[in-house]
mmCIF file of the N, C-alpha and C atoms, coordinates in Angstrom:
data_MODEL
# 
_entry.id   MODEL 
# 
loop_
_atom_site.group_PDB 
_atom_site.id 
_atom_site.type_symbol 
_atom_site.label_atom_id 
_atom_site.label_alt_id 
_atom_site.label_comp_id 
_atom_site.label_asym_id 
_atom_site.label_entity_id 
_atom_site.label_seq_id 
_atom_site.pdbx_PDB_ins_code 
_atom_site.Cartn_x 
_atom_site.Cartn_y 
_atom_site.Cartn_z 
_atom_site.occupancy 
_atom_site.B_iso_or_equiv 
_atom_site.pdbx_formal_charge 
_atom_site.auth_seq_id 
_atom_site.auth_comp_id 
_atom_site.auth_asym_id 
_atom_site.auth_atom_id 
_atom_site.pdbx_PDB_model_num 
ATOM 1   N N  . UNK A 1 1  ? 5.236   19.377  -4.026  1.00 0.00 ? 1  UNK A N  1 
ATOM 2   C CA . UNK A 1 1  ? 4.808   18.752  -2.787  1.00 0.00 ? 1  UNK A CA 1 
ATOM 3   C C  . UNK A 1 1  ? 3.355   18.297  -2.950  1.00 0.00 ? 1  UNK A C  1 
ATOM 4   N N  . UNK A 1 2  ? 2.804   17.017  -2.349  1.00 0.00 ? 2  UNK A N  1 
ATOM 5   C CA . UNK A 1 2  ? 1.683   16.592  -2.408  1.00 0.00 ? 2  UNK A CA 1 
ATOM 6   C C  . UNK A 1 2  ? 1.300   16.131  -1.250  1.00 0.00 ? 2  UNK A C  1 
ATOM 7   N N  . UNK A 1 3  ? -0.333  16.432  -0.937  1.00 0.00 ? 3  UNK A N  1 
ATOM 8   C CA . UNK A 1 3  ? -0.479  16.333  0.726   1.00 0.00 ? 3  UNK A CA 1 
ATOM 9   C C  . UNK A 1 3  ? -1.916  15.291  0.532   1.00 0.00 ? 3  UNK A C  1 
ATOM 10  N N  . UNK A 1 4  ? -1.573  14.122  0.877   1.00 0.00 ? 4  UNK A N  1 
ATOM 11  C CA . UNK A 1 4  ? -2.799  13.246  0.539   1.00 0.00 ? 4  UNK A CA 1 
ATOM 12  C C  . UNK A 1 4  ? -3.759  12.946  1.879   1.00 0.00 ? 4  UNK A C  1 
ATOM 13  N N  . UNK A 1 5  ? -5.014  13.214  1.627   1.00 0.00 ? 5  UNK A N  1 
ATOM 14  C CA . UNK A 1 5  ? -5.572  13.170  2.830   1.00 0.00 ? 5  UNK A CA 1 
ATOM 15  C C  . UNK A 1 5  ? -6.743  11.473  2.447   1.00 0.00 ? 5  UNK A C  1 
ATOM 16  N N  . UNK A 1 6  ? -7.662  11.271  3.450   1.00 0.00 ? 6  UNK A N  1 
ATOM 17  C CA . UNK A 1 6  ? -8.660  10.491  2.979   1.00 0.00 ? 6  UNK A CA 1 
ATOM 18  C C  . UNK A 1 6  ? -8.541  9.026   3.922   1.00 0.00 ? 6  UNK A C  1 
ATOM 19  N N  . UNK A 1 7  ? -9.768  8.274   3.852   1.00 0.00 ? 7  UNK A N  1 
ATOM 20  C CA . UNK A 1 7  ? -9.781  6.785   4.919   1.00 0.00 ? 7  UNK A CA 1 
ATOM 21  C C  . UNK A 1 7  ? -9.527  5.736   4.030   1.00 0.00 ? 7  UNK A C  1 
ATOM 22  N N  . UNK A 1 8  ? -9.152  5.237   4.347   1.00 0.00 ? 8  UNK A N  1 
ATOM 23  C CA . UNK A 1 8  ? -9.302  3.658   3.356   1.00 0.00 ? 8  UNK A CA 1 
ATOM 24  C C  . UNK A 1 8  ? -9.181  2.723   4.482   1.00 0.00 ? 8  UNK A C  1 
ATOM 25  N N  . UNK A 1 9  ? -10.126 1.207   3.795   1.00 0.00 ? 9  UNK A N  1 
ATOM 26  C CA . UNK A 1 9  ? -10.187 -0.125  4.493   1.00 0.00 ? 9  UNK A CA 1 
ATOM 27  C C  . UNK A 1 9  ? -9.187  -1.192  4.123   1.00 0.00 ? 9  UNK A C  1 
ATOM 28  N N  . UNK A 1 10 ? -8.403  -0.427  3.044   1.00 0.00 ? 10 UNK A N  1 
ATOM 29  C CA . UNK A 1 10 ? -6.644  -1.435  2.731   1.00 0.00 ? 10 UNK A CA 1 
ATOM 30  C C  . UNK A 1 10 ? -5.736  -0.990  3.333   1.00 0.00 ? 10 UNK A C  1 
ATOM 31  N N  . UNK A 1 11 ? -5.086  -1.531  4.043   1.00 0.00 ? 11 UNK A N  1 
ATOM 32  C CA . UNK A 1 11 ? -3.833  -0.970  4.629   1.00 0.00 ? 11 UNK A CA 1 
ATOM 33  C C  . UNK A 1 11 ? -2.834  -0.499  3.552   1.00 0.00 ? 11 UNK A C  1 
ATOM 34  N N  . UNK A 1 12 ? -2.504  -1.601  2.579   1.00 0.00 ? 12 UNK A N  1 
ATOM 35  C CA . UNK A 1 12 ? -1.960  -1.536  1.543   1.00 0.00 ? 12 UNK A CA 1 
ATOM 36  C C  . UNK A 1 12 ? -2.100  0.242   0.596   1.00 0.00 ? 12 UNK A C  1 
ATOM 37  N N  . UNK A 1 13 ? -3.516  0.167   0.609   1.00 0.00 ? 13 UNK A N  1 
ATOM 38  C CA . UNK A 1 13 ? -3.585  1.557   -0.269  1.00 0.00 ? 13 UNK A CA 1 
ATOM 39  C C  . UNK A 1 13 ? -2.623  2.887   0.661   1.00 0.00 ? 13 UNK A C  1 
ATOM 40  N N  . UNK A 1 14 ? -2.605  2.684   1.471   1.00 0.00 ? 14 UNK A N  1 
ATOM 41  C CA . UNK A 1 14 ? -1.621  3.868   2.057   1.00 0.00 ? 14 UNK A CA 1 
ATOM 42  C C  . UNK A 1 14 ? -0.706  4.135   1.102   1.00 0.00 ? 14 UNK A C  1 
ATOM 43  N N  . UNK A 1 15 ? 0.326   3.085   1.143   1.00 0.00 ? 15 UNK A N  1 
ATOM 44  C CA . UNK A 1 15 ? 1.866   3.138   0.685   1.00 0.00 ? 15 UNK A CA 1 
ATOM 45  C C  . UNK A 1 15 ? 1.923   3.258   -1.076  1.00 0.00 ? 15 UNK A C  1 
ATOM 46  N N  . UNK A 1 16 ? 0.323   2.778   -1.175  1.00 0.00 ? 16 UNK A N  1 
ATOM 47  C CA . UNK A 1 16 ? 0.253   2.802   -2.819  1.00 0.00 ? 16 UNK A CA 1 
ATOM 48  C C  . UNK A 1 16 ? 0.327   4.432   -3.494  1.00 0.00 ? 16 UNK A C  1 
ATOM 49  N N  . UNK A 1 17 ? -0.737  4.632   -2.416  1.00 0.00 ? 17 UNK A N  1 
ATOM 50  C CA . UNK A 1 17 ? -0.912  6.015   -2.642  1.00 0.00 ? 17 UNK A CA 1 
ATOM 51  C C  . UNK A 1 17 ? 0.846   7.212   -2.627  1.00 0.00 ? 17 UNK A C  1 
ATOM 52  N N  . UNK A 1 18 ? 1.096   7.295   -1.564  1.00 0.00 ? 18 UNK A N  1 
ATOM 53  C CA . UNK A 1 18 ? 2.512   7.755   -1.641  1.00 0.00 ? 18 UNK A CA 1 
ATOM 54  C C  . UNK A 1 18 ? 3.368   7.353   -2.782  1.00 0.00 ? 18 UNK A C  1 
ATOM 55  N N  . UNK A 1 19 ? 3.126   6.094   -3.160  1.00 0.00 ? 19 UNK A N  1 
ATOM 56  C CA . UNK A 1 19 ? 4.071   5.849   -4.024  1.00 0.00 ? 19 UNK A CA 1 
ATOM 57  C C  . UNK A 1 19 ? 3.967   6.532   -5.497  1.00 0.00 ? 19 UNK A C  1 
ATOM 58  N N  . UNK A 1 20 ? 2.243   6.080   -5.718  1.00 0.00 ? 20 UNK A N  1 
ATOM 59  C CA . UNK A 1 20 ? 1.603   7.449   -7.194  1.00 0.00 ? 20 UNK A CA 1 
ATOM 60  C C  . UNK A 1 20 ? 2.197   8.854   -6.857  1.00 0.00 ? 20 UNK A C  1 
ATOM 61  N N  . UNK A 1 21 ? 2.299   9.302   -6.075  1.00 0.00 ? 21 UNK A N  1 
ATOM 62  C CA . UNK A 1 21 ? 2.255   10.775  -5.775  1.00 0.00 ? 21 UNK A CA 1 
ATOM 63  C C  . UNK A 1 21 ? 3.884   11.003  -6.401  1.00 0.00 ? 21 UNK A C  1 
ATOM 64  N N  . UNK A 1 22 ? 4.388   10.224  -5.758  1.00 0.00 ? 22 UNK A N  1 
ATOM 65  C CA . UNK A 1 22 ? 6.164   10.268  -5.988  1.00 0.00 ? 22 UNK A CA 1 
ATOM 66  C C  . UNK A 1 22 ? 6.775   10.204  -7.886  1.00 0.00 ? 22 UNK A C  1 
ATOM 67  N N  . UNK A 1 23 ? 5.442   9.186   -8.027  1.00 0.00 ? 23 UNK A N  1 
ATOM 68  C CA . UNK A 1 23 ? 6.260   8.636   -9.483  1.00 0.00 ? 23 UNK A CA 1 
ATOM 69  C C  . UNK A 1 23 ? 5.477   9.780   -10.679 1.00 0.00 ? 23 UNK A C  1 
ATOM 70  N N  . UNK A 1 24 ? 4.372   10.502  -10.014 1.00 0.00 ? 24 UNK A N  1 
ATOM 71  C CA . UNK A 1 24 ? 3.903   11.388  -10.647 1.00 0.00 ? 24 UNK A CA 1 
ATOM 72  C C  . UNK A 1 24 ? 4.299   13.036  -10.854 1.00 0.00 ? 24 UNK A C  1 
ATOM 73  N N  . UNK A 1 25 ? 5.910   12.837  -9.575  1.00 0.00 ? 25 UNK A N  1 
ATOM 74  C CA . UNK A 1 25 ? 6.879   14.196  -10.067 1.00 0.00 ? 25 UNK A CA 1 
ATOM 75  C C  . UNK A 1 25 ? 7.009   15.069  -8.740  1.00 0.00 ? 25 UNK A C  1 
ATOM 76  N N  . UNK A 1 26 ? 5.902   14.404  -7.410  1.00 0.00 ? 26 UNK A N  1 
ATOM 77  C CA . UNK A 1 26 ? 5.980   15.071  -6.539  1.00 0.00 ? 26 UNK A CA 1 
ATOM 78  C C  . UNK A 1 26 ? 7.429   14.336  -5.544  1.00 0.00 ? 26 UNK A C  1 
ATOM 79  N N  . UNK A 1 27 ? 7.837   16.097  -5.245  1.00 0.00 ? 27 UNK A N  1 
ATOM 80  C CA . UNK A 1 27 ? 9.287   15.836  -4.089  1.00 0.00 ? 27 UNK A CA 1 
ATOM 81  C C  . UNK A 1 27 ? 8.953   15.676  -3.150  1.00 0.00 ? 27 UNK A C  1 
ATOM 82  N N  . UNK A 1 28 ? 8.478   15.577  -2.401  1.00 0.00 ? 28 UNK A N  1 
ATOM 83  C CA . UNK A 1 28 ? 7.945   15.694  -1.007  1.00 0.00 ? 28 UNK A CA 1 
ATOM 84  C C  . UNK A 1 28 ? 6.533   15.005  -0.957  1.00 0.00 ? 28 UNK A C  1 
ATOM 85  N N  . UNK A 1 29 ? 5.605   14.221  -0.402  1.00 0.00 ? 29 UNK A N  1 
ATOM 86  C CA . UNK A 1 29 ? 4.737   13.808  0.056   1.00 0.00 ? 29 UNK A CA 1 
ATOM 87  C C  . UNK A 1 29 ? 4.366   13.429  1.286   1.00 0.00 ? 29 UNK A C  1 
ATOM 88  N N  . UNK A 1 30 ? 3.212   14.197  2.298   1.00 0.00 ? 30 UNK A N  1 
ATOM 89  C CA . UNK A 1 30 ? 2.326   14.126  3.622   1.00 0.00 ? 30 UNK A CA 1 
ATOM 90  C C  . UNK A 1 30 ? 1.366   13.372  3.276   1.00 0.00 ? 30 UNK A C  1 
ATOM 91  N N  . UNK A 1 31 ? 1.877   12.302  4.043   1.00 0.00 ? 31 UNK A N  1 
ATOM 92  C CA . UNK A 1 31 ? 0.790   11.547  3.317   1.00 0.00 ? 31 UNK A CA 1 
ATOM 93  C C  . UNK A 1 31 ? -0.377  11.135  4.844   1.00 0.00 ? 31 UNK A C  1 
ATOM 94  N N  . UNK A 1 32 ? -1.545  11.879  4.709   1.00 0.00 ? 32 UNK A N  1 
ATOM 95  C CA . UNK A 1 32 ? -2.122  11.417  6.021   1.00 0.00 ? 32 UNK A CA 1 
ATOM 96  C C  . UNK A 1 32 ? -3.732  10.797  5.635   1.00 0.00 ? 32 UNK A C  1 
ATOM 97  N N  . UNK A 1 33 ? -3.393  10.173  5.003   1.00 0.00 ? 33 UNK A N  1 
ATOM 98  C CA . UNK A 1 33 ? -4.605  8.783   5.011   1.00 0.00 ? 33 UNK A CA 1 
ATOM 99  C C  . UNK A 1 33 ? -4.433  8.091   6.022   1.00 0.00 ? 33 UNK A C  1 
ATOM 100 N N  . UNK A 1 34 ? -5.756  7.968   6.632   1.00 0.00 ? 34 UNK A N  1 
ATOM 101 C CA . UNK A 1 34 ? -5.714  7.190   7.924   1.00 0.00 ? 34 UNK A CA 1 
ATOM 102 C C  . UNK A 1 34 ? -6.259  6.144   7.583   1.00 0.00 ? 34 UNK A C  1 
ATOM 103 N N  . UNK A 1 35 ? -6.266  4.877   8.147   1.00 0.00 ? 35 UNK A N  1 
ATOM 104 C CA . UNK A 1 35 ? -6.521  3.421   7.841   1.00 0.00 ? 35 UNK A CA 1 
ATOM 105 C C  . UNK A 1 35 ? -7.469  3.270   8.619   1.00 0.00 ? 35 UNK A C  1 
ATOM 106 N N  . UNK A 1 36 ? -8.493  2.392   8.246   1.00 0.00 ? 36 UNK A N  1 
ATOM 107 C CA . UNK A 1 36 ? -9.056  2.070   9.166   1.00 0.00 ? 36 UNK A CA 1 
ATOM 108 C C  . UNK A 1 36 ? -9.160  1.247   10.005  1.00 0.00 ? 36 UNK A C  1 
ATOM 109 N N  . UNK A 1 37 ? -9.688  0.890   11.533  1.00 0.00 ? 37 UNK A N  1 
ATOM 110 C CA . UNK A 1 37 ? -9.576  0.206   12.697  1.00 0.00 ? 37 UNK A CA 1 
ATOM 111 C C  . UNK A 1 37 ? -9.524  -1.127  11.956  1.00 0.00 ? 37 UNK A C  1 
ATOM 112 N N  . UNK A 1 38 ? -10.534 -1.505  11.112  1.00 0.00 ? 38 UNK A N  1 
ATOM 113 C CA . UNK A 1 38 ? -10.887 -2.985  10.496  1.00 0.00 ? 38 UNK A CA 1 
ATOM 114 C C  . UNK A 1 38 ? -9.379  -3.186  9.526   1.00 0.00 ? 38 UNK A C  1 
ATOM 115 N N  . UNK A 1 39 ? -8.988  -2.702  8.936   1.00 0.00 ? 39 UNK A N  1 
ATOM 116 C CA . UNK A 1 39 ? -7.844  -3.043  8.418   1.00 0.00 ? 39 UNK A CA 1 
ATOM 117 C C  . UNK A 1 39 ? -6.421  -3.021  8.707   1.00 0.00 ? 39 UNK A C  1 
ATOM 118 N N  . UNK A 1 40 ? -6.107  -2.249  10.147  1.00 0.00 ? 40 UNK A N  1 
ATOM 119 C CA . UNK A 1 40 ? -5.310  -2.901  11.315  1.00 0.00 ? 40 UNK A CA 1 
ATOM 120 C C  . UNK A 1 40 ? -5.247  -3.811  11.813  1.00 0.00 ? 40 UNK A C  1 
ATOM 121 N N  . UNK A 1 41 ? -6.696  -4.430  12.049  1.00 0.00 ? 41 UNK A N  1 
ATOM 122 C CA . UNK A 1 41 ? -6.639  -5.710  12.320  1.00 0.00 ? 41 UNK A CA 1 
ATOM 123 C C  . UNK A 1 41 ? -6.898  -6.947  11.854  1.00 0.00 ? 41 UNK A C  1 
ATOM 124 N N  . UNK A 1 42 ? -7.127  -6.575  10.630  1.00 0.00 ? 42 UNK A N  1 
ATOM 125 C CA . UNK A 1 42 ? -6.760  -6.967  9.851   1.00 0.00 ? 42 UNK A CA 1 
ATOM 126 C C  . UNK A 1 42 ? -5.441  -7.665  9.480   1.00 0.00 ? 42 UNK A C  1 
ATOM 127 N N  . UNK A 1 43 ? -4.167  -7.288  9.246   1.00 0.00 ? 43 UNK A N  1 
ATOM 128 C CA . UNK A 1 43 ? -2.982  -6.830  9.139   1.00 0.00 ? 43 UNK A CA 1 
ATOM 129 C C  . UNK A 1 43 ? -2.326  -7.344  9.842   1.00 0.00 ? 43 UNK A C  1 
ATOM 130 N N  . UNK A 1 44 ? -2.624  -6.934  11.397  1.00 0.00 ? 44 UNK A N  1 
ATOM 131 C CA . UNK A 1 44 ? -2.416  -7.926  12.563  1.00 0.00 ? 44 UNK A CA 1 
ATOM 132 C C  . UNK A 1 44 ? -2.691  -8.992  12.539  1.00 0.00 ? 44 UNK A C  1 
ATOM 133 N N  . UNK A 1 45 ? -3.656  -9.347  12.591  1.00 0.00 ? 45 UNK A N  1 
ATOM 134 C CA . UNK A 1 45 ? -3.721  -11.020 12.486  1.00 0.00 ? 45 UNK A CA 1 
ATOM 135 C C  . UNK A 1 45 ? -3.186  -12.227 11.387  1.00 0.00 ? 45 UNK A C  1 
ATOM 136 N N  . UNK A 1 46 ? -3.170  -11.110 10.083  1.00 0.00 ? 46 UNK A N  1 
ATOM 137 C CA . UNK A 1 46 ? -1.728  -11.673 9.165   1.00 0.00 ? 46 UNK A CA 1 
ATOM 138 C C  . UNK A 1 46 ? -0.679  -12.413 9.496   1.00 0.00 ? 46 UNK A C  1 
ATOM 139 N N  . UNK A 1 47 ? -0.477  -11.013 10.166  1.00 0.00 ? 47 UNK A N  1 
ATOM 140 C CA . UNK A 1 47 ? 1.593   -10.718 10.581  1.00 0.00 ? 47 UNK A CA 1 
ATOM 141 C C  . UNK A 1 47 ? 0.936   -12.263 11.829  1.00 0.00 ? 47 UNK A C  1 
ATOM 142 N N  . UNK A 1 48 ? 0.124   -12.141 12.619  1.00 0.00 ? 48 UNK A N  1 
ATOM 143 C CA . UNK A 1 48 ? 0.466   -13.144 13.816  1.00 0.00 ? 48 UNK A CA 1 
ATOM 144 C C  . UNK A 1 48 ? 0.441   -14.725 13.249  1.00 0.00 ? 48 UNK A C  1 
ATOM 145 N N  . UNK A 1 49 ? -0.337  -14.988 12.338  1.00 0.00 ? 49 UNK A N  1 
ATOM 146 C CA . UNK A 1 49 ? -1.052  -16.157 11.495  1.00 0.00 ? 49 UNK A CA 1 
ATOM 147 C C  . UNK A 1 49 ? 0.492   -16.277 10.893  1.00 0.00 ? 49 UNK A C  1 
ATOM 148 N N  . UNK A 1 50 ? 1.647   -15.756 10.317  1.00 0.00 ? 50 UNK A N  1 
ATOM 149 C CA . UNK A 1 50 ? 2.300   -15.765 9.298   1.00 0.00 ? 50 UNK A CA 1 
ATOM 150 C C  . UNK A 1 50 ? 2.006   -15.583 7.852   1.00 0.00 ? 50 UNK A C  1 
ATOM 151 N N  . UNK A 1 51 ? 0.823   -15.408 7.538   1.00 0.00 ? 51 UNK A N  1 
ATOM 152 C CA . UNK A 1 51 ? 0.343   -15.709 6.265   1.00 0.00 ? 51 UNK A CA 1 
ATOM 153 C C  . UNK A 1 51 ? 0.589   -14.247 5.992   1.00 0.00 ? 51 UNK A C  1 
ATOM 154 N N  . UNK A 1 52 ? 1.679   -14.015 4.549   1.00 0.00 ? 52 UNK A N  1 
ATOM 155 C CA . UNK A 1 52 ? 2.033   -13.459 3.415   1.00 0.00 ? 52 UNK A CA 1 
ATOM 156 C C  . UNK A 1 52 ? 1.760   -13.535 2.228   1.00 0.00 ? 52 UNK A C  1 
ATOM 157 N N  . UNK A 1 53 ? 1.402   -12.090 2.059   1.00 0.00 ? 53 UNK A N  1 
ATOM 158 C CA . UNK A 1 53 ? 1.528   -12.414 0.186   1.00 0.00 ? 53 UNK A CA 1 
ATOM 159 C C  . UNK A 1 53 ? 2.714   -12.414 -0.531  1.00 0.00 ? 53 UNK A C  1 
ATOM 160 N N  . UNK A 1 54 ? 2.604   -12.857 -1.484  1.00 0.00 ? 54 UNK A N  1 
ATOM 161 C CA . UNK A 1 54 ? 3.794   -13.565 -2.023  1.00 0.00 ? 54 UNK A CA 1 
ATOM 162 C C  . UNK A 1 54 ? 4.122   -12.159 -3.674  1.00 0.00 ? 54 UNK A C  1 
ATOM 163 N N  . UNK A 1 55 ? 4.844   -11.254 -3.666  1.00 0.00 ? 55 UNK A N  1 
ATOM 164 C CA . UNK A 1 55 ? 4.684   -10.271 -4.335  1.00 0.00 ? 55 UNK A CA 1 
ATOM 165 C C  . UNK A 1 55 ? 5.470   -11.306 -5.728  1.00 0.00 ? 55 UNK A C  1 
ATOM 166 N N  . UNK A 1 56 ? 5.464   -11.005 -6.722  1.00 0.00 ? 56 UNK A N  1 
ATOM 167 C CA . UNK A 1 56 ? 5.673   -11.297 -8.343  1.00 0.00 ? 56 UNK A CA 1 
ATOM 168 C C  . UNK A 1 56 ? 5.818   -10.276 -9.297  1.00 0.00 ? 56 UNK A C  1 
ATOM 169 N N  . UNK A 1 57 ? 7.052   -10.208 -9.635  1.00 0.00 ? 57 UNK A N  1 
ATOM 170 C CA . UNK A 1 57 ? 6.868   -9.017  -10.549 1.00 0.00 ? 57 UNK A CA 1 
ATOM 171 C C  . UNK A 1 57 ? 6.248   -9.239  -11.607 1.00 0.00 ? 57 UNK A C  1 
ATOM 172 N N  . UNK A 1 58 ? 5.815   -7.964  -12.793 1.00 0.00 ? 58 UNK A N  1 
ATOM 173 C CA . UNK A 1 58 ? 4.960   -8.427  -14.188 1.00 0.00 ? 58 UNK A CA 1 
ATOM 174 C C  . UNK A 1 58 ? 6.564   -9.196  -14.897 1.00 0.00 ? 58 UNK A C  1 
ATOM 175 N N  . UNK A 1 59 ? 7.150   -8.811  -14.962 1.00 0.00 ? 59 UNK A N  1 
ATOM 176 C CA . UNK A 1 59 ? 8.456   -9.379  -15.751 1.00 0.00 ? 59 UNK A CA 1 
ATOM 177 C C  . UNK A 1 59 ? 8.369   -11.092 -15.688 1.00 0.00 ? 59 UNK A C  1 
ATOM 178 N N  . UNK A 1 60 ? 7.851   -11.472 -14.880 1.00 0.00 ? 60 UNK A N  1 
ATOM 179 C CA . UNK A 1 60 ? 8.272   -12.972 -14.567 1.00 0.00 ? 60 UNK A CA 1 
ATOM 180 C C  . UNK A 1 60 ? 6.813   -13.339 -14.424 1.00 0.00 ? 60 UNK A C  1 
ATOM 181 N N  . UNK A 1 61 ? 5.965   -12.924 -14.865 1.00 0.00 ? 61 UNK A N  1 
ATOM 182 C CA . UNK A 1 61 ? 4.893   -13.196 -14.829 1.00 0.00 ? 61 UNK A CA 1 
ATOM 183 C C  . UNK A 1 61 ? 4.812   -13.693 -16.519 1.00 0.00 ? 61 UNK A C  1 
ATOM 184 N N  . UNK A 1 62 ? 5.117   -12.740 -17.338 1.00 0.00 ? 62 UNK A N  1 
ATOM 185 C CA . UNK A 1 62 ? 5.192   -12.822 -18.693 1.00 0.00 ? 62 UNK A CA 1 
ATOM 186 C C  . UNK A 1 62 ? 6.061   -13.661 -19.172 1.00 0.00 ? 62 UNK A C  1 
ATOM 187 N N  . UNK A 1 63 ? 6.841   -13.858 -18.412 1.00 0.00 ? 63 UNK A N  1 
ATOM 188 C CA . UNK A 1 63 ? 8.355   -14.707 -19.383 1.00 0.00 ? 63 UNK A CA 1 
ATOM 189 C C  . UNK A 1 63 ? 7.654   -16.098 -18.790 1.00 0.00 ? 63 UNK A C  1 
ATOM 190 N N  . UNK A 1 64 ? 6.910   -16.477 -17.837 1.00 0.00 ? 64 UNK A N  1 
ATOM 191 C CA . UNK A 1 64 ? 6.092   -17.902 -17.755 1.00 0.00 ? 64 UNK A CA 1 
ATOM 192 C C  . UNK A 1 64 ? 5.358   -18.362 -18.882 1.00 0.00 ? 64 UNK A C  1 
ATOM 193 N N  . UNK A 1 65 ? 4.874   -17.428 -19.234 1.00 0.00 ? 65 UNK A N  1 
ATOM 194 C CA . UNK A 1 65 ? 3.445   -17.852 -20.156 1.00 0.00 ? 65 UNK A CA 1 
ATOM 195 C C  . UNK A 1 65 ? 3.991   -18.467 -21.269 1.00 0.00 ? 65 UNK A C  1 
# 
C-alpha cells in the first residue's frame, strides 16, 4: 500500500503520481495530493475553451521518424 501526500500546480501530476505508485508494485494507493486552486482553474477553462491535448504514444512517435 502507498499513501501519497503533497500540493502540486499540475493537475495532471495527480494521476501521474498514482499511476508510479501502481507500476512500482504498490496494491492499493491513497492518493491525497491536493491540487492547487490555480490549476483547477486552470483545467476549467480548458474543458470550457475545448482546447485538448492531443496524447501520442512513444510507439508512433518513433515509427514517424
Amino acid at each position: 500500500m502507498a499513501t501519497l501526500t503533497g500540493r502540486t500546480d499540475v493537475l495532471q501530476h495527480k494521476g501521474t503520481a498514482t499511476r508510479l505508485a501502481r507500476t512500482g508494485g504498490a496494491s492499493q494507493v491513497v492518493n491525497r495530493i491536493e491540487v492547487s486552486d490555480a490549476a483547477k482553474e486552470k483545467a476549467a477553462a480548458n474543458l470550457e475553451s475545448g482546447r485538448r491535448r492531443a496524447q501520442v504514444k512513444r510507439s508512433e512517435i518513433s515509427s514517424r521518424k
